[in-house]
N, C-alpha and C positions, 0 to 999 in steps of 0.2 A: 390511477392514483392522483390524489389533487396533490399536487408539488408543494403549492402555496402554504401548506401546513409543516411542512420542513423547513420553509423559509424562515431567516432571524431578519427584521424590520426595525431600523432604528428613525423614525419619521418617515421620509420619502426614500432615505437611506436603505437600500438591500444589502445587509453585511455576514451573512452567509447564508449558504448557497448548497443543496444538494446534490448531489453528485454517484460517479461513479470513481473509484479507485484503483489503482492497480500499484501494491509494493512491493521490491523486490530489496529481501538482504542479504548481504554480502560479507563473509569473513576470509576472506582467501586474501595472501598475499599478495601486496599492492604492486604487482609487476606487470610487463607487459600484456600478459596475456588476459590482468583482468583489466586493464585499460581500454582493451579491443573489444570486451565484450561492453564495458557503460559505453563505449562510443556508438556500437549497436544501439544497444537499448535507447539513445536519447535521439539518434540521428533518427528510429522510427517514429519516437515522437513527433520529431520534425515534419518530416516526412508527410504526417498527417495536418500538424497542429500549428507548424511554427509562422506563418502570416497571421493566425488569428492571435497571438500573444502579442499584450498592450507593456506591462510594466515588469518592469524584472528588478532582483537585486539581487549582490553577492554577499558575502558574512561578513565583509569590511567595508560594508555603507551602510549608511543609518536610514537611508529610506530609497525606495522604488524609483526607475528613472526608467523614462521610454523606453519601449523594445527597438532596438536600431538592427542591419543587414546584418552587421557583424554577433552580435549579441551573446548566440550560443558557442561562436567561436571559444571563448573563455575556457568552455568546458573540456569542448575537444583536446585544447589545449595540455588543461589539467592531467586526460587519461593519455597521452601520448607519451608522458613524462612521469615515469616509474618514480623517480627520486622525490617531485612534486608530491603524487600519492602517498607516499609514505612517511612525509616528513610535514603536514601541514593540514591545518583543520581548515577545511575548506565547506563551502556552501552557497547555494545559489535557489531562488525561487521566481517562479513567473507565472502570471497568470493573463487572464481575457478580458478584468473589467474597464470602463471607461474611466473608472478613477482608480488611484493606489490601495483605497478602504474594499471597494467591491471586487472580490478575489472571483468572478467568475472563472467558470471552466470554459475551455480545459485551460489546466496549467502545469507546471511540473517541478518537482521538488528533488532536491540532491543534497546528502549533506556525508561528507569523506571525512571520515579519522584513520588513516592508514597508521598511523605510529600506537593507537592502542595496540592491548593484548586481548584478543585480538584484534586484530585492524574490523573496523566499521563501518561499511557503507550502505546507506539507505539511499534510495531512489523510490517515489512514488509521481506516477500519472495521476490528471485528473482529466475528467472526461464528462459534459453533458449527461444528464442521467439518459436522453434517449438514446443512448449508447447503449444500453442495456436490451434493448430493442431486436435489436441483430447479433444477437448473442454467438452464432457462428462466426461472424465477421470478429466479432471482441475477441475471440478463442484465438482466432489463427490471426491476428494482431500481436498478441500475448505470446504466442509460439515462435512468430517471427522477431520481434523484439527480447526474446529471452533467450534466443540461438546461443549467442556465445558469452553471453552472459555469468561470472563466477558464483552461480546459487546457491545460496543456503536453504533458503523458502520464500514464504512470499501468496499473495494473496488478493482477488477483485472481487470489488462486490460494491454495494451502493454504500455513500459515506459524504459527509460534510466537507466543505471547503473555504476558508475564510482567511483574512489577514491576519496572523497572529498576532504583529506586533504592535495594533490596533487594536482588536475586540478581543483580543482572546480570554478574559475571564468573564465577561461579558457573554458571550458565546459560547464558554464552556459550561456555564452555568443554566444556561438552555439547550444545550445539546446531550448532559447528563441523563435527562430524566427520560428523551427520546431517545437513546442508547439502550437505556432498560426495558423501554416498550417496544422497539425493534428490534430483535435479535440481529435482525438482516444487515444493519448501521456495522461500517469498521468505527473503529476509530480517528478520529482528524488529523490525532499528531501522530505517525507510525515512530518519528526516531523513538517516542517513549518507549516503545515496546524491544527495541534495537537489542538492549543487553541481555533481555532475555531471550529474544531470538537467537544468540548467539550458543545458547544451551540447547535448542529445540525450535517445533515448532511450536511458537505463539501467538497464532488468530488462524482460523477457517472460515473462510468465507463460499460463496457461490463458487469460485473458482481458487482451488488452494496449490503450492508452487512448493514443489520439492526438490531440491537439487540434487545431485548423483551421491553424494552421499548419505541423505536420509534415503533419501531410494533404495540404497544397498541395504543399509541397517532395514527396511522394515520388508526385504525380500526379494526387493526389485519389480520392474515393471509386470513382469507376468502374473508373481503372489498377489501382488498389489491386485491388479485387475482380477485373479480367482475370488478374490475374499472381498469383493466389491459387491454391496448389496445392489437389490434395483433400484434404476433411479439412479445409481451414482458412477458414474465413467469414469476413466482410468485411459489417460493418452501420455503422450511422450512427449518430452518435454527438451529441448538441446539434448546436450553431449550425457545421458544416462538419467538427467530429471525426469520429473514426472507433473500431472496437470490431471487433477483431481478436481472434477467437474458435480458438482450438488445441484441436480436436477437440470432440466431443459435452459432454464432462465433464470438467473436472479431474481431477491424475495426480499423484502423486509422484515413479514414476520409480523405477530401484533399478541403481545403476551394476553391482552384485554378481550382481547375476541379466543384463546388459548391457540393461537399458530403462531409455533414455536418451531418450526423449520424444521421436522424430521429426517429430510436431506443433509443437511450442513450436519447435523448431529452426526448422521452415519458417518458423513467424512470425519469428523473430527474422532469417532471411534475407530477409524481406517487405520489414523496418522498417530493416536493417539499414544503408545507406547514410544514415538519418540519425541510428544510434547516437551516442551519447557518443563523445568522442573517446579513442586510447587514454592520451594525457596524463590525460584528467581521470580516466579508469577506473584508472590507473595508482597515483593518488594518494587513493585508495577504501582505508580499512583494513577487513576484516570481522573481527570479534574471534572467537576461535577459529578461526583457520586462522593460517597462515604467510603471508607476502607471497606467493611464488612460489604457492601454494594458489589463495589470493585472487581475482587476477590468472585463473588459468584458471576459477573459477566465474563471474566477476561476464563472461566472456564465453563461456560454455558455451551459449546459444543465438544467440551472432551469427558463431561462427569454424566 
């Protein structure tokens, strides 16, 4: 794949950036035990990622400032502290370019509303698209960072990466129409999808994330894996989730050439019966498309 055709170029400027994804959401009560699990979840990040991150910001600065030793401390912070979680809209974003505007990967995004009904939290990686490469290694990345994790669902595949609060209509308005000719593309912004996620699932990618109780509702690990066509695996996922696998590797897909990812589709016929509802998918904007556009991508692998 020439990358360069996914790239957005504003002069010499690169201002977004193709990528790999990985989002995980979360409606479970903001107490200690799901603090333990986002402390997982980002310490693996670390783990892998956190020297190569250049600029960070939290929800209460108006722009990016050096990544320093201390940096992710903040966070830990945050999930150590029940009361924190539940009482305050919190957020934080980082990424790898050499300036505030070029959001290269990897980088990683958090954004906590413990006080809604239900509480909300999103967390997504970003990842080098050659990370799609070693698609085993991604797998058991994702298994290990999702251990204790409070799941709801959740989902990697390949997807855009940019500064929002710089280009973002700019960028959404070219990333639109590549959305619709890749099936394989998430989304850039996952919190959009957040509320509906709270109903179901709402996106299937190469790799789709169930937590223990959509797993219960659609039968559990076993049904799940009987009624799994070929081509699509059925593995374990923490404490009763599940990791629903759409073929060997990730795909983009290309509607033009008519590869429309027959893998993703089966998962999304897998999970289907406990997607999002069409009310909540309904009320879903994706910026650069049209309503009626919208509407058919954001259920192009469950119809």
């Amino acid at each position: 794949m020439d990358w360069s055709q996914l790239t957005l170029r504003d002069g010499k400027q690169v201002i977004a950036f193709p990528c790999v994804d990985l989002v995980a959401f979360s409606f479970d009560p903001p107490d200690a035990a799901a603090g333990k699990g986002f402390d997982r979840f980002v310490r693996a990040f670390a783990g892998r990622f956190a020297k190569r991150l250049s600029f960070y910001r939290t929800g209460d600065m108006k722009r990016f400032r050096p990544v320093e030793a201390g940096t992710l401390d903040a966070l830990y912070h945050w999930f150590s502290d029940p009361k924190t979680l539940a009482t305050k809209l919190l957020a934080f974003v980082a990424h790898s370019g050499e300036s505030e505007r070029s959001a290269l990967p990897p980088g990683l995004k958090v954004r906590l509303k413990g006080y809604d009904d239900p509480p909300g939290f999103m967390f997504r990686m970003v990842f080098p698209v050659e990370a799609a490469d070693k698609p085993d290694d991604l797998i058991s990345f994702a298994q290990d960072a999702l251990a204790d994790f409070p799941l709801a669902s959740g989902y990697c595949g390949y997807s855009f990466v940019w500064d929002e609060s710089a280009v973002d209509e700019q960028a959404n308005e070219w990333a639109g129409p590549l959305l619709l000719r890749h099936p394989g593309l998430n989304y850039e912004a996952p919190v959009t999808l957040s509320r509906a996620a709270a109903d179901g699932v709402v996106a299937v990618s190469w790799l789709t994330f169930l937590g223990p109780q959509i797993t219960k509702e659609l039968g559990g690990l076993k049904a799940l894996t009987k009624a799994a066509p070929a081509g699509v695996s059925v593995l374990p996922l923490g404490a009763g989730g599940t990791l629903i696998r759409a073929g060997e590797h990730a795909e983009l897909g290309d509607v033009n050439r008519r590869e429309r990812l027959p893998l993703y589709a089966a998962a999304g016929r897998l999970v289907s019966p406990r997607r999002a509802n069409d009310d909540e998918l309904a009320d879903l904007y994706i910026e650069g498309m049209s309503e009626e556009a919208a509407n058919a991508w954001l259920r192009r692998f469950f119809d």
